[in-house]
KEKE-3310 file (N, C-alpha, C; in steps of 0.2 Angstrom, whole numbers, plus 5000, padded with zeros to 4 digits):
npx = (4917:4914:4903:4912:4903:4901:4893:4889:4898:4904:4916:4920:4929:4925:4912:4905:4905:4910:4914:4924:4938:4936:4933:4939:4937:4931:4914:4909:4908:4908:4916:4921:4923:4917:4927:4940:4956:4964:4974:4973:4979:4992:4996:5003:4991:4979:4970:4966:4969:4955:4946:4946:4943:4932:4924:4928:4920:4925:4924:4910:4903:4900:4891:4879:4884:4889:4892:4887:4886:4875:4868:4866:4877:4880:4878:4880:4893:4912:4912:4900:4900:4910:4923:4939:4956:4970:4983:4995:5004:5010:4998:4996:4993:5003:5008:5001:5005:5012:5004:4992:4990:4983:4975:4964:4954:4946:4945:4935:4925:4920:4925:4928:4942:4949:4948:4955:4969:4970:4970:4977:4990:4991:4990:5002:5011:5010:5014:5028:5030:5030:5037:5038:5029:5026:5032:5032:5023:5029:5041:5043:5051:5049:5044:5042:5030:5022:5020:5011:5000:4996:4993:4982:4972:4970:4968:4954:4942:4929:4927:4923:4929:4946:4955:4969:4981:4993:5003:5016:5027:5033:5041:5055:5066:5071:5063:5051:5046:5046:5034:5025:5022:5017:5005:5000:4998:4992:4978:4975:4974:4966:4953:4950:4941:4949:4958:4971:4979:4993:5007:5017:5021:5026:5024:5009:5007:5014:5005:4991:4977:4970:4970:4965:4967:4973:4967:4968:4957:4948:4943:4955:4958:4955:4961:4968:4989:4995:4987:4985:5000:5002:4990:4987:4974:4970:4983:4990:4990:4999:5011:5013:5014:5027:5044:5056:5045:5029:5032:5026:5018:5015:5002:4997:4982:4984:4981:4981:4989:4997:5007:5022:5032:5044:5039:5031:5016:5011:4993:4983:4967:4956:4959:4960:4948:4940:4947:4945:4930:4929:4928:4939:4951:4968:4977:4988:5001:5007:5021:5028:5044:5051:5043:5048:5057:5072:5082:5097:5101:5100:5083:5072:5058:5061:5065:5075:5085:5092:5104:5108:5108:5113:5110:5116:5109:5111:5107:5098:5097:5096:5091:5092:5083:5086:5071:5067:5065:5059:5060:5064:5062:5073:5072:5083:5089:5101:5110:5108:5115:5122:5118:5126:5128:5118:5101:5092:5073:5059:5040:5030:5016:5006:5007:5008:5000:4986:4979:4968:4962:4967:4962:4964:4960:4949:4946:4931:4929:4928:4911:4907:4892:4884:4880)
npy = (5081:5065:5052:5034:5019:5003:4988:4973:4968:4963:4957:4951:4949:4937:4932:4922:4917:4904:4900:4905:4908:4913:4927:4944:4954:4947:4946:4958:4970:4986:5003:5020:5032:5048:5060:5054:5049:5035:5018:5008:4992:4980:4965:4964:4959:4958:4965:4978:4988:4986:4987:5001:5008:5004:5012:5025:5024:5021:5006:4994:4985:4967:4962:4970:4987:5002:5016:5035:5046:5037:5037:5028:5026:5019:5021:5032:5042:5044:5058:5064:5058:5063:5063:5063:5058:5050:5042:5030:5032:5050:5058:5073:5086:5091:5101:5111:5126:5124:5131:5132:5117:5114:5124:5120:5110:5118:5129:5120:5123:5133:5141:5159:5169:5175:5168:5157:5160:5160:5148:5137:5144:5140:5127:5124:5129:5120:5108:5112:5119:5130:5136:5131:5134:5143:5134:5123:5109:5098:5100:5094:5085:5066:5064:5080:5080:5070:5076:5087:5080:5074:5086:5090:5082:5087:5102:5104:5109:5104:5090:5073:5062:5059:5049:5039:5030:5019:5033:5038:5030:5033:5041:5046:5039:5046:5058:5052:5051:5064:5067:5059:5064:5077:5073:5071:5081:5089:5083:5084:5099:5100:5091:5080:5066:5053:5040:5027:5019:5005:4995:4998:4996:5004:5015:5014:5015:5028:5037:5032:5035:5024:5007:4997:4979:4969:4956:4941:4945:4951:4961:4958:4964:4979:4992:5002:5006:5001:4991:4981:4978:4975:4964:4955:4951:4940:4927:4932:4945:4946:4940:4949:4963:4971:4969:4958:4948:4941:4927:4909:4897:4879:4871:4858:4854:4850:4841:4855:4866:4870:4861:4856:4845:4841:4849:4860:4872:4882:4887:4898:4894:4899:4900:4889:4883:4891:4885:4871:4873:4878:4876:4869:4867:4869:4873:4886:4894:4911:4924:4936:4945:4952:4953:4941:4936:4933:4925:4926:4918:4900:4893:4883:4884:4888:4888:4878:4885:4884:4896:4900:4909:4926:4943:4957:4975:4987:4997:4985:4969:4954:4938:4921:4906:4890:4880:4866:4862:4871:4885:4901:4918:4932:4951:4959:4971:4983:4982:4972:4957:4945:4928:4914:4898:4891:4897:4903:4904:4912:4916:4928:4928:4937:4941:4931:4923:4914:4904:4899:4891:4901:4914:4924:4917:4919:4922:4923:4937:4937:4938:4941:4945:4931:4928)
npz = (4943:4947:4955:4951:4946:4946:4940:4940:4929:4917:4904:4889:4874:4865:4853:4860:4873:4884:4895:4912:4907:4897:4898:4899:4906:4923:4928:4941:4954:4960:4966:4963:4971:4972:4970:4971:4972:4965:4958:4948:4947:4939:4933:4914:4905:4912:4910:4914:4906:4899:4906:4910:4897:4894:4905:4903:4890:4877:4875:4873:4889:4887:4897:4910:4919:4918:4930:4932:4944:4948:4938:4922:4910:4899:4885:4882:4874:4874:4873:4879:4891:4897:4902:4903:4895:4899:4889:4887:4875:4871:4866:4853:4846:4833:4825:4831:4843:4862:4868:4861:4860:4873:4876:4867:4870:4879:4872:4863:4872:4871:4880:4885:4878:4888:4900:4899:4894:4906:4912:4905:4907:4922:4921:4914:4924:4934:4927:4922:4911:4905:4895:4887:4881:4867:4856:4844:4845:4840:4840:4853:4864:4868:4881:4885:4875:4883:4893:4891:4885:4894:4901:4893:4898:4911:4913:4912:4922:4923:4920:4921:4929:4926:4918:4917:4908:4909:4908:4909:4903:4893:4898:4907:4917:4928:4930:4932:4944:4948:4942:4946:4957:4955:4948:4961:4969:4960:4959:4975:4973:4966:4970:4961:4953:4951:4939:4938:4929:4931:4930:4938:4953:4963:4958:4957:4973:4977:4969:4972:4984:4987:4979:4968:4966:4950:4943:4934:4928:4937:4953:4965:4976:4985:4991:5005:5001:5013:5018:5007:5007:5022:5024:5013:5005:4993:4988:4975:4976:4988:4982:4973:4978:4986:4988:4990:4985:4996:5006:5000:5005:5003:5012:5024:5034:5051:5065:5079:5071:5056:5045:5033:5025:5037:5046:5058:5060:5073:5075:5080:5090:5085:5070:5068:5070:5058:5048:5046:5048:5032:5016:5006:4990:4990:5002:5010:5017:5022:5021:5024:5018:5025:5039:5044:5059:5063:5074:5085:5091:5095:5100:5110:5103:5088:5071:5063:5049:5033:5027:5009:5001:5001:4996:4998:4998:5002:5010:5016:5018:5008:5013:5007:5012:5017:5020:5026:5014:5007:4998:5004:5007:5016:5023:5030:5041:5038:5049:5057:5060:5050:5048:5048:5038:5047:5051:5063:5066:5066:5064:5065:5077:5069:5059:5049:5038:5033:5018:5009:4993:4988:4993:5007:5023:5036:5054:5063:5071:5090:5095:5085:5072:5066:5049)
capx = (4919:4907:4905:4907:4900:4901:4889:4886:4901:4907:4916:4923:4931:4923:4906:4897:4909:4908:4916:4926:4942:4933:4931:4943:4934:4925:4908:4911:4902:4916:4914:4925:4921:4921:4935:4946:4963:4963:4976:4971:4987:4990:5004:5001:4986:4973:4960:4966:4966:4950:4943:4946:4940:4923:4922:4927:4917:4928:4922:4905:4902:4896:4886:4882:4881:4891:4885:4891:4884:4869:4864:4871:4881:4882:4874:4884:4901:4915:4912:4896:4903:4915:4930:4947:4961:4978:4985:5000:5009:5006:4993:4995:4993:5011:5008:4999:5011:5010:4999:4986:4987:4982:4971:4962:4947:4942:4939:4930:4918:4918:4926:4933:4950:4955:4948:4958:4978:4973:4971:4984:4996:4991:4993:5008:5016:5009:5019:5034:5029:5030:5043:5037:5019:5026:5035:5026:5024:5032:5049:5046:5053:5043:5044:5037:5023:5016:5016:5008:4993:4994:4991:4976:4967:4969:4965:4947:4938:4925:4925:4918:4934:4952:4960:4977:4982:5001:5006:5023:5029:5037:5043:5063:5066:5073:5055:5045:5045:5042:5027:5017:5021:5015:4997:4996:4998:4983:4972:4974:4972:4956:4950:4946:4942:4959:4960:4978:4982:4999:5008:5021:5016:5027:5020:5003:5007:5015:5001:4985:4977:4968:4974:4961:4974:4967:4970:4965:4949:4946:4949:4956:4959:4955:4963:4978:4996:4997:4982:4987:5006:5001:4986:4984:4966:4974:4990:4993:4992:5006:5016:5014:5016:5033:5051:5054:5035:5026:5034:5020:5021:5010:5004:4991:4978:4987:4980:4984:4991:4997:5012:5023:5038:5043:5038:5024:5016:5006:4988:4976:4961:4950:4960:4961:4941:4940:4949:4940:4923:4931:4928:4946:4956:4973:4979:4993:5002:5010:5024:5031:5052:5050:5041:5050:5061:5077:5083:5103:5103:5095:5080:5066:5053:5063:5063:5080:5083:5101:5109:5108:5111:5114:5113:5117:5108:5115:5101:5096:5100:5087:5093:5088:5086:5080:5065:5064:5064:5056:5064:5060:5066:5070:5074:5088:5090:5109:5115:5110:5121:5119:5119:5130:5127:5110:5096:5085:5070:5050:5036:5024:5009:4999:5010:5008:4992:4983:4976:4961:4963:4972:4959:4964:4957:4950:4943:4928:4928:4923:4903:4904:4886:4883:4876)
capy = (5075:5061:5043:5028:5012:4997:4985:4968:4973:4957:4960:4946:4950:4933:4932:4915:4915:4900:4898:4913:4909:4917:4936:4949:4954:4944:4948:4964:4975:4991:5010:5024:5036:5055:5064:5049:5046:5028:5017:5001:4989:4971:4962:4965:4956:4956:4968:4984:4994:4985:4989:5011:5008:5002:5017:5031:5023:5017:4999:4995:4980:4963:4963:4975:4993:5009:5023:5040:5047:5035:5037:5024:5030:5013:5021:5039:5042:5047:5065:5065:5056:5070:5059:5065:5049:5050:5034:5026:5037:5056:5061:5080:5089:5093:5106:5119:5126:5119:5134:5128:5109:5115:5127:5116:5109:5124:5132:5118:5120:5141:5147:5163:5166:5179:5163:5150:5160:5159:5140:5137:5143:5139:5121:5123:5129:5113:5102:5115:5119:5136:5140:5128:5136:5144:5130:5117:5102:5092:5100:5093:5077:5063:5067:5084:5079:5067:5081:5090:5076:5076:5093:5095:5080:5092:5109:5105:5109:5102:5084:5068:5057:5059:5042:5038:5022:5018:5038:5036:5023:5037:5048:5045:5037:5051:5062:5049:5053:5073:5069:5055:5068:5083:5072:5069:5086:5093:5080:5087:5105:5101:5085:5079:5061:5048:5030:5028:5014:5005:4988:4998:4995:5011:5022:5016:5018:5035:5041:5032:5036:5016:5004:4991:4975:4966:4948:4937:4950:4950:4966:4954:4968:4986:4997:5007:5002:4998:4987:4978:4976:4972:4962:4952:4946:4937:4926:4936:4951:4945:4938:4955:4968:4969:4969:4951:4947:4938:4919:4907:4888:4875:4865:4853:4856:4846:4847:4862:4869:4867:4859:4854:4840:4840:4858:4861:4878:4882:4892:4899:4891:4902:4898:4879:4880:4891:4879:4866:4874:4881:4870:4873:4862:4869:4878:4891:4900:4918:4929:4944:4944:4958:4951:4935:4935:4929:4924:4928:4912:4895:4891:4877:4883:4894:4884:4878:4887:4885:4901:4898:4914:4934:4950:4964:4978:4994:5000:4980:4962:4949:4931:4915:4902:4883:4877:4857:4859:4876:4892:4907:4925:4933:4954:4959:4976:4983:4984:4964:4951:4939:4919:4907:4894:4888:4902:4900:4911:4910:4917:4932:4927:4941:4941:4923:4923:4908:4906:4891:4892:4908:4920:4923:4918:4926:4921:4929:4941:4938:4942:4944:4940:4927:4929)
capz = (4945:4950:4957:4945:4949:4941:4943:4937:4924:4913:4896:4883:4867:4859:4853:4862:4880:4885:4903:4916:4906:4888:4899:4900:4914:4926:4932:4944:4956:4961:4965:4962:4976:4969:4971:4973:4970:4964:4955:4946:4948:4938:4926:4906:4901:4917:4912:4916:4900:4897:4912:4909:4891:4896:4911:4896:4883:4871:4873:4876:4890:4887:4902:4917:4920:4920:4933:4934:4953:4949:4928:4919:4905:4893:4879:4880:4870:4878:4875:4883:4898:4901:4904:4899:4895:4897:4886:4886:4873:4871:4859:4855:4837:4832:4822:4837:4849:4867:4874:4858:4863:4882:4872:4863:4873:4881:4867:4862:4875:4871:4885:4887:4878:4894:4905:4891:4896:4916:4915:4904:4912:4926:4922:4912:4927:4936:4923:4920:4904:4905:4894:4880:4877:4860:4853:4841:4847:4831:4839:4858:4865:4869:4889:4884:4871:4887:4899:4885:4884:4904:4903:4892:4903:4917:4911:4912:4928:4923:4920:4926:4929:4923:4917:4916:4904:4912:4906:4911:4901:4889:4902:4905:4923:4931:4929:4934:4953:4950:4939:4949:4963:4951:4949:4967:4971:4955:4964:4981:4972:4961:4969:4953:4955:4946:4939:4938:4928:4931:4932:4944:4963:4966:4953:4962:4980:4975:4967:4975:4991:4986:4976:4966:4962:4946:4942:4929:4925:4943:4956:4971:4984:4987:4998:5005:4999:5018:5017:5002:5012:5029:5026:5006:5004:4989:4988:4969:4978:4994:4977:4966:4982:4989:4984:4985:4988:5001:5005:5000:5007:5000:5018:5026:5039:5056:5073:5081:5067:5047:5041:5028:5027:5046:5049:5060:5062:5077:5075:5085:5090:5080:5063:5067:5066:5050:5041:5048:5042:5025:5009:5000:4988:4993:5009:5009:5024:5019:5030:5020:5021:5032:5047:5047:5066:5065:5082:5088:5094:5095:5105:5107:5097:5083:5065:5057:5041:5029:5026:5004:4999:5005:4992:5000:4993:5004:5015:5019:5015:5004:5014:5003:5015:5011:5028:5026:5007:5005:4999:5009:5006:5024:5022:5035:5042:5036:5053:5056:5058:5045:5052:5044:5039:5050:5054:5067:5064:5068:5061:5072:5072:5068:5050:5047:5036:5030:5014:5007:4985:4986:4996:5012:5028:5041:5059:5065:5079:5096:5096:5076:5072:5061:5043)
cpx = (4913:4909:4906:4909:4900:4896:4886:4891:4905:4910:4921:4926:4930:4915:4899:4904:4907:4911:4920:4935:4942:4932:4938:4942:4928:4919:4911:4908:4909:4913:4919:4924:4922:4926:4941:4953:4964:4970:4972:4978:4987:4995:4998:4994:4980:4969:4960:4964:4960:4943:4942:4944:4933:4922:4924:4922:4918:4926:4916:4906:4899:4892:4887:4881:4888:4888:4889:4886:4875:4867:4868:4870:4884:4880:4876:4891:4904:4913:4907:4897:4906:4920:4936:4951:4964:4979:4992:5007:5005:5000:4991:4995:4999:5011:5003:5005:5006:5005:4993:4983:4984:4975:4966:4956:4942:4940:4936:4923:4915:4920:4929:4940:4951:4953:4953:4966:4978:4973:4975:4990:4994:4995:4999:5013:5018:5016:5025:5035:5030:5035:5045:5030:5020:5029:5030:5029:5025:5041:5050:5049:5049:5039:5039:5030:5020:5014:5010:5002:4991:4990:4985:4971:4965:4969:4958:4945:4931:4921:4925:4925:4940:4954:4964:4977:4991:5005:5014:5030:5037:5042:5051:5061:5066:5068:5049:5042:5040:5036:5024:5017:5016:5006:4994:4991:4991:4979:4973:4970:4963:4952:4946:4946:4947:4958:4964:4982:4990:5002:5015:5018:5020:5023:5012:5003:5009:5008:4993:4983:4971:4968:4969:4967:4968:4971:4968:4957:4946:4949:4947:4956:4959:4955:4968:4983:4998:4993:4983:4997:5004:4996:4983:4979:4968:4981:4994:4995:5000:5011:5019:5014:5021:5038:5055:5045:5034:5030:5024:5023:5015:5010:4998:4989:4982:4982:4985:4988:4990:5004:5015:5031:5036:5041:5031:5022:5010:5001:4984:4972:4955:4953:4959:4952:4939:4942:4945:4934:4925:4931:4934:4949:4965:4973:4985:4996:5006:5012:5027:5039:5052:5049:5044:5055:5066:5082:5093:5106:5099:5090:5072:5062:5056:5063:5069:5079:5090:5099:5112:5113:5112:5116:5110:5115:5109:5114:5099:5099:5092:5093:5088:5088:5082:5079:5064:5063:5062:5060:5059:5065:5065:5074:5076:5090:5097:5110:5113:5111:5116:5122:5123:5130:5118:5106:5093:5079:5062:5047:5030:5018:5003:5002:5008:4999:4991:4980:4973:4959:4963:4969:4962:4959:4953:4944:4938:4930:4923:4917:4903:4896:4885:4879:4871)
cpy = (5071:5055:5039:5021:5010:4992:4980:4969:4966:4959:4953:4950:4943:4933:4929:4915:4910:4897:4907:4913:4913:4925:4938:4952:4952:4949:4951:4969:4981:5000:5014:5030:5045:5059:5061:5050:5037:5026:5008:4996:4983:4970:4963:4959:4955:4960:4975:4988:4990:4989:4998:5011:5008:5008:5023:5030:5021:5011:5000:4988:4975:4960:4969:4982:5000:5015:5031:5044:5045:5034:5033:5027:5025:5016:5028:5037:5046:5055:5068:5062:5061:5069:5062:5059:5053:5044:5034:5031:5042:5055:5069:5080:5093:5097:5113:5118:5121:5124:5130:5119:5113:5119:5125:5114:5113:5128:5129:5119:5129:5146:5153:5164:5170:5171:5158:5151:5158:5152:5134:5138:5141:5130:5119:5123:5125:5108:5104:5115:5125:5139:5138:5130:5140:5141:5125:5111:5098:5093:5098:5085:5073:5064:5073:5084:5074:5071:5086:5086:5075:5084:5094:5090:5085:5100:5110:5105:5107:5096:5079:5064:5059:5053:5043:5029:5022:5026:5037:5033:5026:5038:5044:5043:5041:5057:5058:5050:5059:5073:5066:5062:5075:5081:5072:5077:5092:5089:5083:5095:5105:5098:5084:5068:5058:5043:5032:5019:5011:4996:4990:4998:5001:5019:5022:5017:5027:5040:5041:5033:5028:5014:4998:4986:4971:4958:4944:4938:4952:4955:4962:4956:4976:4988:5003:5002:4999:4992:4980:4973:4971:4965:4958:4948:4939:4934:4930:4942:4953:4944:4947:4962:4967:4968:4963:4951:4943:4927:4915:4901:4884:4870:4862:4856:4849:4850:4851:4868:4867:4865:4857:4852:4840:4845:4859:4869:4877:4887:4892:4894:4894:4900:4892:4878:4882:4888:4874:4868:4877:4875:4875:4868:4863:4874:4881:4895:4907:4920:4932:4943:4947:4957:4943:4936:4929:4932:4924:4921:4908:4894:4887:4878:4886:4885:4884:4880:4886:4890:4898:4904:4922:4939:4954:4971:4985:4995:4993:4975:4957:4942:4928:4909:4895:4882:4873:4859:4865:4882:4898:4913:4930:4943:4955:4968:4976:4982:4974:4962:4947:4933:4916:4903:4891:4896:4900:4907:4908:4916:4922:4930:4931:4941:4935:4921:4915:4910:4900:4893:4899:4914:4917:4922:4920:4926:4927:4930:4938:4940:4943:4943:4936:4929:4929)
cpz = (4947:4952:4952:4951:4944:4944:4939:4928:4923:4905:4892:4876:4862:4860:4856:4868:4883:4895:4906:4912:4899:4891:4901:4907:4914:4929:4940:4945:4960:4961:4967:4967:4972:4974:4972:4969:4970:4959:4953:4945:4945:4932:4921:4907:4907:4917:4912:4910:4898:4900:4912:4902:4891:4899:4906:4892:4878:4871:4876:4881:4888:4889:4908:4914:4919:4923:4932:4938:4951:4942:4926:4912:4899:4888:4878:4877:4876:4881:4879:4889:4903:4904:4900:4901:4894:4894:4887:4884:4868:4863:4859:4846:4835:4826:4825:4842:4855:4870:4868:4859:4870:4880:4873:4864:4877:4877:4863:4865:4876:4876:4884:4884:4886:4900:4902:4895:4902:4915:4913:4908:4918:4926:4920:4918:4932:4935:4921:4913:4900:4898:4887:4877:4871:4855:4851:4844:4842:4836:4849:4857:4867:4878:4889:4881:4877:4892:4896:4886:4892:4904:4899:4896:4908:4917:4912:4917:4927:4922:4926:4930:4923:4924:4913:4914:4904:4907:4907:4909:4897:4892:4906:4914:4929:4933:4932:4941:4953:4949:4942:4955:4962:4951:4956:4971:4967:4959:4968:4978:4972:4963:4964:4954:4947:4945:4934:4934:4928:4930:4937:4951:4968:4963:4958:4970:4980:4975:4972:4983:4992:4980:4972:4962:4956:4945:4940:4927:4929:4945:4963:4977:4983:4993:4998:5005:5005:5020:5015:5005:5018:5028:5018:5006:5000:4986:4980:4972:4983:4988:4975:4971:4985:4985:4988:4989:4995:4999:5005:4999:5009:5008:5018:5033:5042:5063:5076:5078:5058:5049:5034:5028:5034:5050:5052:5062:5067:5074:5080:5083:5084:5072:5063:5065:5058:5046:5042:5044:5036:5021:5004:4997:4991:5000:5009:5015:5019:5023:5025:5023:5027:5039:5047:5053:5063:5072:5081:5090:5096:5101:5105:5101:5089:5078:5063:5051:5040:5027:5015:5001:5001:5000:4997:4995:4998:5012:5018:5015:5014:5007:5013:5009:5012:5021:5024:5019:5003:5005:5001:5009:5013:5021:5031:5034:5040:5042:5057:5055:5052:5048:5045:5046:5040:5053:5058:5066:5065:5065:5065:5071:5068:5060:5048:5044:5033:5023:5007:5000:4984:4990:5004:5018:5034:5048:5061:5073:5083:5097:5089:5075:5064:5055:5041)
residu = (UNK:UNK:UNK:UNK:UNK:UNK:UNK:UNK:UNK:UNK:UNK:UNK:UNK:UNK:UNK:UNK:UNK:UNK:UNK:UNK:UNK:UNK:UNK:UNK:UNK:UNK:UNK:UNK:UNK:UNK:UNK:UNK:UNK:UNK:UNK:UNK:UNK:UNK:UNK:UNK:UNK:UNK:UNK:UNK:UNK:UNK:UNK:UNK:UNK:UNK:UNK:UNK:UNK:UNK:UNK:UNK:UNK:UNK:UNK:UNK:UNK:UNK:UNK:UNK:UNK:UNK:UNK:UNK:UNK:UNK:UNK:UNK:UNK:UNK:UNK:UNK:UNK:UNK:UNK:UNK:UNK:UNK:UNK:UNK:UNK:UNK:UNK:UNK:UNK:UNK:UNK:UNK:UNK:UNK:UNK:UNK:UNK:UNK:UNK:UNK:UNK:UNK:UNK:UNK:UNK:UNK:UNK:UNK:UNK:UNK:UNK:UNK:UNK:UNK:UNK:UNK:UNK:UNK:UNK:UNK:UNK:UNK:UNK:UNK:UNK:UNK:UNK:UNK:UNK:UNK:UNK:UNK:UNK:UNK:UNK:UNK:UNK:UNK:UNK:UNK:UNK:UNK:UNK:UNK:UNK:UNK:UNK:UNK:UNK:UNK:UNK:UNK:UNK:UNK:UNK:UNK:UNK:UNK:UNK:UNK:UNK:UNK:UNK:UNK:UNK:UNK:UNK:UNK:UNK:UNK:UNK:UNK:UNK:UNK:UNK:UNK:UNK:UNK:UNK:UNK:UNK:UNK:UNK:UNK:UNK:UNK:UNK:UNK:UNK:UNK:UNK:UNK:UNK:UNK:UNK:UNK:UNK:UNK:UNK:UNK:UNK:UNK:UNK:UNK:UNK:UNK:UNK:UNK:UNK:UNK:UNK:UNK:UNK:UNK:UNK:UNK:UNK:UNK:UNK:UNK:UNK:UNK:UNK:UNK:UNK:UNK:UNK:UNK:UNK:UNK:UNK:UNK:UNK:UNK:UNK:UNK:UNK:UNK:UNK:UNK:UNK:UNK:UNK:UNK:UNK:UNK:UNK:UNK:UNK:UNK:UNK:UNK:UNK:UNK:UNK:UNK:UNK:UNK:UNK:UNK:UNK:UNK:UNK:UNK:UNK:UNK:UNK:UNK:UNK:UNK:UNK:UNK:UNK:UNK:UNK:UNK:UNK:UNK:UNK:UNK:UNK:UNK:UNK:UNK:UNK:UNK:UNK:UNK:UNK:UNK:UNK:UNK:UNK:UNK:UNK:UNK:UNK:UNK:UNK:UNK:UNK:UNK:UNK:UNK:UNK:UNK:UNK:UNK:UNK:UNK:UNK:UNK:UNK:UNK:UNK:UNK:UNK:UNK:UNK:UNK:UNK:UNK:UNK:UNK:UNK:UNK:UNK:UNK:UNK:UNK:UNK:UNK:UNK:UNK:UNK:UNK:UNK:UNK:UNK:UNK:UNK:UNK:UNK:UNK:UNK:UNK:UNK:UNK:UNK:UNK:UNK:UNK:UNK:UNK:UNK:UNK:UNK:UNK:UNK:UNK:UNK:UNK:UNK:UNK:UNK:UNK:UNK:UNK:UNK:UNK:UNK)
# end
């Protein structure tokens, strides 16, 4: 297992790039910690498989570094990397049984057959395979044949990084649980450091112990899923984390606060100056459904909202409400009342994030020391 490091790491797929909208990925400094459990997280088209292509070897970058705990590896082949890929959909030789795929690479590298059965099976019994190790793989199912390519990734005790390219994709819904659980639990065994590519935000909270979010070639925020939840550096990340996402309400710097329409929010003193010294074209507030406060019953300061819409989804309720012109998604515990008609509702402040062309925020501490 080892570190990687990225550094100084830009890639194009055109030959003369001419601005940041020509890169796949943007110029990029990022380090994979050894023994980690990592997920790389981001809608179809933002870098991700580009991004663990470059870090295997399969692509070379266009500019920048690849390290592994310190040696840059730009000029090495996968094989000499020592990286195992899981892809998308399995890759197995369907004409060897399943103990042979699992086989396979170990005795590429000469080991042992009596060392060969013990780590097979070991891993098969990992994956619950057990029972297919003399069956050819032409006559499993597709579910099978990906635990099959899962499984000969992790057979190998002795590689550099194990990458996963959204594995899952194949694997029938109802499985999908066991196995991210299955990877969490081979990481914990082997710490073998993970980059777990996904565009699900459960598959990566499940599996990662952090999370790097990607976004237009860019990785906007790394952390833990409670991280990422509680606290979004970037308004894509409050949109693309959560079930409905983060409410995002386009305002204006006022004294003592922001606003928009008739709507005034108050801010601390400490926010009122970092906006004040921040150079931003737009401004942004963010409040997650979850920590919006709806009030029982009216009172000075609470904020009129209409009562638009209300699904019930068992365990909680998603209220749509319209604020002065603004829709705003509030989630509602099952066992509260839902308001008709008019909500009264306010914002905590410690939830209530700011956000100056889509990065958030973020007053210095008391005694911080300046830069």
């Amino acid at each position: 297992m080892a570190e990687i490091r990225l550094q100084n790491l830009a890639h194009s797929y055109t030959s003369t790039p001419s601005g940041p909208e020509d890169y796949a990925i943007r110029q990029m400094d990022h380090v994979w910690e050894q023994g980690g459990a990592y997920a790389l997280l981001g809608p179809s088209g933002c870098g991700k498989s580009t991004l663990l292509n470059i870090i295997s070897g399969l692509l070379s970058p266009s500019q920048g570094h690849v390290l592994f705990d310190g040696k840059a590896v730009n000029n090495l082949t996968p094989e000499k990397r020592n990286i195992a890929q899981v892809f998308q959909f399995p890759v197995v030789y369907d004409t060897m049984t399943v103990f042979d795929n699992l086989a396979f690479p170990l005795r590429n590298q000469g080991m042992a057959e009596a060392k060969i059965h013990t780590k097979v099976r070991e891993i098969a019994e990992v994956l619950d395979l057990q029972s297919l190790l003399s069956k050819k793989a032409s006559n499993l199912t597709a579910d099978e044949k990906q635990k099959v390519s899962m499984g000969r990734g992790l057979v190998r005790d002795d590689v550099s990084a194990i990458l996963f390219d959204e594995p899952l994709t194949v694997i029938d819904p109802h499985l999908k649980w066991k196995l991210r659980r299955k990877l969490k639990q081979i990481h914990e065994q082997f710490n073998i450091t993970m980059v777990y590519v996904t565009h699900d935000q459960l598959e990566a909270s499940t599996f990662a112990d952090k999370i790097a979010v990607m976004y237009g070639g860019q990785i906007v925020q790394f952390g833990t899923p409670r991280e990422l939840f509680e606290r979004p550096s970037h308004t894509f990340v409050g949109y693309f984390i959560g079930s409905p996402g983060m409410n995002l309400i386009e305002v204006e710097a006022q004294p003592g606060g922001v606003g928009f329409a008739s709507t005034h929010l108050p801010l601390s003193e400490a926010m009122q100056k970092c906006i004040a010294e921040s150079e931003w074209h737009t401004l942004k507030v963010g409040i997650r459904p979850e920590f919006i406060h709806v009030w029982d019953e009216p009172f000075d300061d609470a904020l009129r909202a209409q009562v638009v819409h209300v699904e019930d989804l068992g365990t909680y309720k998603i209220m749509t409400l319209n604020l002065d012109g603004v829709p705003l998604k509030v989630r509602l515990a099952e066992d509260k009342p839902v308001p008709e008609g008019t909500a009264y509702i306010s914002f905590p402040a410690q939830w209530l994030m700011v956000y100056a062309d889509d990065f958030l925020l973020e007053p210095q501490s008391v005694g911080e020391v300046q830069p």
